[in-house]
C-alpha positions in Angstrom: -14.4 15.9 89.0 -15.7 13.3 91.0 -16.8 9.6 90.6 -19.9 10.4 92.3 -23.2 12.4 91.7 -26.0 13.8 93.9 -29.5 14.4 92.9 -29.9 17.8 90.7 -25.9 17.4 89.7 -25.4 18.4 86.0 -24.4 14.8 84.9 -23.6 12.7 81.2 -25.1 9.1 80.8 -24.3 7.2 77.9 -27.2 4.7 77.3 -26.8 1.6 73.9 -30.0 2.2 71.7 -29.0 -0.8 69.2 -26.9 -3.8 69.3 -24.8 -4.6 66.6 -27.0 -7.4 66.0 -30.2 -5.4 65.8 -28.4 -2.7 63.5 -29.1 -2.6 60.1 -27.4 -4.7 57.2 -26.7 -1.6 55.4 -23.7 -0.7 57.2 -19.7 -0.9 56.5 -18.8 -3.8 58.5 -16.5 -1.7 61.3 -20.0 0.3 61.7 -22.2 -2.6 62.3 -20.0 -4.5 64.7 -20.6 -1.3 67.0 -23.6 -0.8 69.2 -25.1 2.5 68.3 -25.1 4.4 71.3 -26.1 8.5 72.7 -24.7 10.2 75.3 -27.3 12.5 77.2 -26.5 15.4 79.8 -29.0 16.3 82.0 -29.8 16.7 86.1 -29.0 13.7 88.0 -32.4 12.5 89.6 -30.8 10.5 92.8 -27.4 9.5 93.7 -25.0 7.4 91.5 -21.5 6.7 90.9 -19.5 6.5 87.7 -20.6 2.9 86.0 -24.0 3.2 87.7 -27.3 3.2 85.9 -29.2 7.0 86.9 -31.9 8.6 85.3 -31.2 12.4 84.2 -34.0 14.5 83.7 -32.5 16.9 80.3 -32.8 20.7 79.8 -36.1 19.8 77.9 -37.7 17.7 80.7 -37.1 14.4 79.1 -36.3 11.3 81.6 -33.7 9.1 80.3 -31.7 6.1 81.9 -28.2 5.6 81.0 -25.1 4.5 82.5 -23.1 7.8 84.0 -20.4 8.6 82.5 -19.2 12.0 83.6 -20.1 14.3 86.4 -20.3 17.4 85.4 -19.4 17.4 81.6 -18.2 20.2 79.7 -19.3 20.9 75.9 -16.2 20.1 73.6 -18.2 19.8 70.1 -16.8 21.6 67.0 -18.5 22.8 63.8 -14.6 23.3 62.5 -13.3 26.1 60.9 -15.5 28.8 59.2 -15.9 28.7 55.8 -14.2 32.6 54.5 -17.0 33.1 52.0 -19.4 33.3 55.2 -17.1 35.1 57.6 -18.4 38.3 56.3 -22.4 37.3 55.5 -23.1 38.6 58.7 -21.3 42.0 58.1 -22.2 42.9 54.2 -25.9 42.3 55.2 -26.4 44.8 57.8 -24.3 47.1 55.4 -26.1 46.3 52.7 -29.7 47.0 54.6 -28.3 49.7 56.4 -27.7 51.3 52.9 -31.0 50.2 51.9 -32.8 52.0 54.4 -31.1 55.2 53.5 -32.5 55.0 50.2 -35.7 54.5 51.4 -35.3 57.6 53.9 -34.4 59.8 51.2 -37.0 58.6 49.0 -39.9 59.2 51.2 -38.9 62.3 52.3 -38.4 63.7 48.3 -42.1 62.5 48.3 
């Protein structure tokens, strides 16, 4: 990886939608001294380096301006480990309709 992008480069911006002041009062009190912030990927629209303000234009077409953070980016997200009573959801159902349809088959044709 580099610390610099060129225009169409598959970049990540990170851009600070609230300041802890603006946040709400709701919050535990190591929440609310954050800034809530997003991190974007999306096609680098002109040159930048790392620490740089770019706009990225996303999959979607949206423009955003953030402040890169990574050229490149991979996709590290998790949804954890499956639950074991869904493991086999996937499975049972096309079994189970699979055997359905053979009853119907055998049904129309004793018509």
């Amino acid at each position: 990886m580099t610390g610099r992008c060129t225009p169409g480069q598959w970049v990540e911006v990170e851009r600070v939608l609230l300041e802890p002041a603006d946040r709400s009062e709701n919050l535990p009190e190591d929440t609310a001294a954050q800034p809530l912030r997003m991190w974007v990927k999306g096609f680098a629209r002109s040159e930048a380096a790392l620490g740089d303000e770019v706009e990225v234009e996303t999959m979607t077409g949206r423009v955003v301006l953030g402040t890169l953070t990574e050229v490149e980016p991979g996709y590290t997200h998790t949804f954890g480990k499956p639950a074991p009573e869904l493991t086999r959801v996937g499975r049972d159902l096309r079994e189970r309709v699979a055997a359905y349809r053979a009853r119907e088959a055998v049904h129309k044709a004793g018509e």
